[in-house]
C-alpha positions in Angstrom: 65.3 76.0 5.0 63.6 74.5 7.8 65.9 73.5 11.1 65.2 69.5 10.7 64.7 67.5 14.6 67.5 65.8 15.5 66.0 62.2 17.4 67.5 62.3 20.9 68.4 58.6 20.9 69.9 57.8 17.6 71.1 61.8 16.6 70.1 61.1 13.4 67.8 64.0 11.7 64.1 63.3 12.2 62.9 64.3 8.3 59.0 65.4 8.1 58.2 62.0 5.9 59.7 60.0 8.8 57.7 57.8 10.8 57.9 60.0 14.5 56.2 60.4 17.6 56.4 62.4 21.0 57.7 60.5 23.8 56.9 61.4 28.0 59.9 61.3 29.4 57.5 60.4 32.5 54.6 58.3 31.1 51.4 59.5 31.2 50.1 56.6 33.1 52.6 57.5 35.8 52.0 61.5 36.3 53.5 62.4 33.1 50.7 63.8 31.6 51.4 67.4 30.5 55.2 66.6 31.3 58.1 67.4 29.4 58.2 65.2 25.6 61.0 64.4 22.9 60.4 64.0 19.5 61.5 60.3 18.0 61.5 58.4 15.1 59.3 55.7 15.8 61.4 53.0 15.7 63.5 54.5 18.2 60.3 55.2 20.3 59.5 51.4 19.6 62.1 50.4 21.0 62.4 52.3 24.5 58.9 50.7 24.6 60.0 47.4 24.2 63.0 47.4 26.3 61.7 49.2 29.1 58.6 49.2 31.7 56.4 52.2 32.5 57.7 52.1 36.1 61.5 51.8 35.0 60.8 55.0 32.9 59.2 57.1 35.4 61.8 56.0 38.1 65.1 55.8 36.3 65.1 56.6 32.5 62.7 59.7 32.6 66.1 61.9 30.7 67.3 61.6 27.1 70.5 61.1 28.7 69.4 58.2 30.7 67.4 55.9 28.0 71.0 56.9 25.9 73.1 55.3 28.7 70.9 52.3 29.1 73.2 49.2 27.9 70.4 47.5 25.3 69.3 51.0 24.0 72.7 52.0 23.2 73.6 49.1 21.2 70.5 50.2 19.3 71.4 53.7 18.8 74.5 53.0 17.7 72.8 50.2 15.0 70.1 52.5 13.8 72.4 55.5 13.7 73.9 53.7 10.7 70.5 53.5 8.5 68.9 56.7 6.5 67.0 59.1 8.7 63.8 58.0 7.3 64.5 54.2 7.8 62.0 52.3 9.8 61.3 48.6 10.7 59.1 46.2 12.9 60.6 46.2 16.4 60.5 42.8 17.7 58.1 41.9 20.6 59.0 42.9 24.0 62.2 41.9 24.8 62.5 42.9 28.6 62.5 40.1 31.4 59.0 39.5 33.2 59.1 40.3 36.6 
């Protein structure tokens, strides 16, 4: 039997039919390009994307460890980690504060 991905944010298994993507940990646009890169679900990657800038991940949430500590990504974990490991959903619009 295959070893099944395990999604960094939520711990839930990442199943071959599930919606996934690779995350930078350091975006691309911001000298992450051929940089270290998690496997997601997508809804998980969604919502780093929506709750964080490209700036704020290169400078401060460029580890698993650190997108799992931030407050609003935690919450989510924790939500998501509840659902089947192929569940996926719309993620609202951006929810982060304009600068």
């Amino acid at each position: 039997m295959d070893d099944v991905p395990l999604c960094p944010l939520c711990l839930r298994p990442i199943p071959r039919e599930a919606k996934q993507s690779l995350h930078h940990l350091i975006p691309k646009l911001k000298g992450g390009k051929g940089g270290p890169v998690v496997l997601l679900h997508q809804i998980c990657h969604n919502e780093i994307h929506a709750t964080l800038t490209e700036a704020e991940l290169a400078r401060e949430f460029n580890t698993p460890e650190a997108l799992c500590a931030h407050p609003r990504l935690e919450r989510f974990a924790r939500w998501v980690a509840k659902r089947p490991p192929g569940f996926h959903s719309k993620t609202p619009g951006r929810l982060r504060k304009k600068r």
